[in-house]
N, C-alpha and C positions, 0 to 999 in steps of 0.2 A: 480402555484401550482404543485408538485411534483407528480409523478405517483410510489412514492417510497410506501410500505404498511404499517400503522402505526400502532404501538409497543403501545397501551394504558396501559400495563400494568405497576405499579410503578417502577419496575424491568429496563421495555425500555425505560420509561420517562427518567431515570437517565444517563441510557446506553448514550441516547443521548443526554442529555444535556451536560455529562463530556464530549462526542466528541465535538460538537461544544462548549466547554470552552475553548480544547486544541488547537482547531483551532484558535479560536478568541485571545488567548493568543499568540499563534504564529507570527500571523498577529499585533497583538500589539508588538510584540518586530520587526519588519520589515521582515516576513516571511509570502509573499503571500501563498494563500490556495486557490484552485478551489473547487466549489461544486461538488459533486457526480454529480449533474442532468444535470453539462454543461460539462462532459466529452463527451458523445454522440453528440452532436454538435462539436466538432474538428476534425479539417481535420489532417491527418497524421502526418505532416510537426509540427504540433502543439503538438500531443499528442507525437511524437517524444523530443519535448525540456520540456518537464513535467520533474520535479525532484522526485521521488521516494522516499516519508520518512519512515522509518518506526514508526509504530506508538508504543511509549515506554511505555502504559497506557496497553498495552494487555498482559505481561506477558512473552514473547517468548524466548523458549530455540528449539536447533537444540539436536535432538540425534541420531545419524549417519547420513541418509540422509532423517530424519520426523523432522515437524516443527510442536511443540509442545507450546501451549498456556495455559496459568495457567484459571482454572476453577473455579473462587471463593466459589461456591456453596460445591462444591466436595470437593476444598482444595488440588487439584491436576492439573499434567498437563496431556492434551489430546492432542492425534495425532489431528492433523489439514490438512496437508498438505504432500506429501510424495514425495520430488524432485528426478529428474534424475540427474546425475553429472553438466549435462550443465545449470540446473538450478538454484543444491544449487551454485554456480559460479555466476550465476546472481542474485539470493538472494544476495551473499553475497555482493554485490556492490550496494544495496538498502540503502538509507540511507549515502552515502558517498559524497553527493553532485553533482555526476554526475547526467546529464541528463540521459532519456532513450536510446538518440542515443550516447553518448558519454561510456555507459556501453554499447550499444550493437559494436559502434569499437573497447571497449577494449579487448571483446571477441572475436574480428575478426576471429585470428588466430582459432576458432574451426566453421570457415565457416558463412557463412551470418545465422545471429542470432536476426534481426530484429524485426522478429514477434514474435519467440519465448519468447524475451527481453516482448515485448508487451503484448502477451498471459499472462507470469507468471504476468505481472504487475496487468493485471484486474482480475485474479482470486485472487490476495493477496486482491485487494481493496474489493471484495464482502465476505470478511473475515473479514475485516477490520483491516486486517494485516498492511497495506499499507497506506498512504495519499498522493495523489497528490500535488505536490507544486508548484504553479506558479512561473515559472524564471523571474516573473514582467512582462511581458510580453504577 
């Protein structure tokens, strides 16, 4: 049972069902998917080789350094997020197939970028900006 807090209303019902249909879609075409609830359970080593997708159902535009998500209700997009240089950088390597470690050496060169790699990764997922992807593994 999940310690996540449930969205009864028909609004959240949906919210969550299109996610896990995107997931399960995913996962039907051979694209493993971790749960939200079994992140907290991996050790480093593990949430290190996580693939970062982003998720293409939420609407997201960048304008200058704000990450702006369409508001269906409003009909508009709203600031969501507001990156420092070192991040839209590792935003923008979400989604390309690298793992987390693999976009945090490509960063190298602006210093050990590890955790910060990490840090942006699980503020996008409690956005739901983000999905985790299992490398099969």
């Amino acid at each position: 049972m999940s310690n996540q807090p449930i969205d009864e209303s028909r609004r959240g019902f949906f919210r969550n069902f299109l996610k896990h249909s995107f997931v399960l879609a995913k996962e039907l075409n051979g694209t493993p998917h971790l749960n939200l609830s079994e992140i907290d359970k991996l050790t480093d080593d593990q949430i290190l080789k996580i693939i970062p997708e982003l998720n293409k159902n939420q609407g997201l535009k960048i304008e200058g350094k704000t990450l702006q998500k369409f508001n269906p209700d409003k009909q508009l997009f709203e600031s969501v997020f507001r990156f420092n240089p070192q991040e839209l950088e590792i935003y923008r390597c979400f989604g390309s197939g690298k793992s987390l470690q693999e976009i945090a050496d490509h960063i190298a060169p602006l210093g050990d970028r590890v955790e910060q790699v990490k840090s942006l990764f699980f503020d996008l997922i409690n956005l739901s900006i983000v999905i985790p992807r299992n490398p099969s593994a």
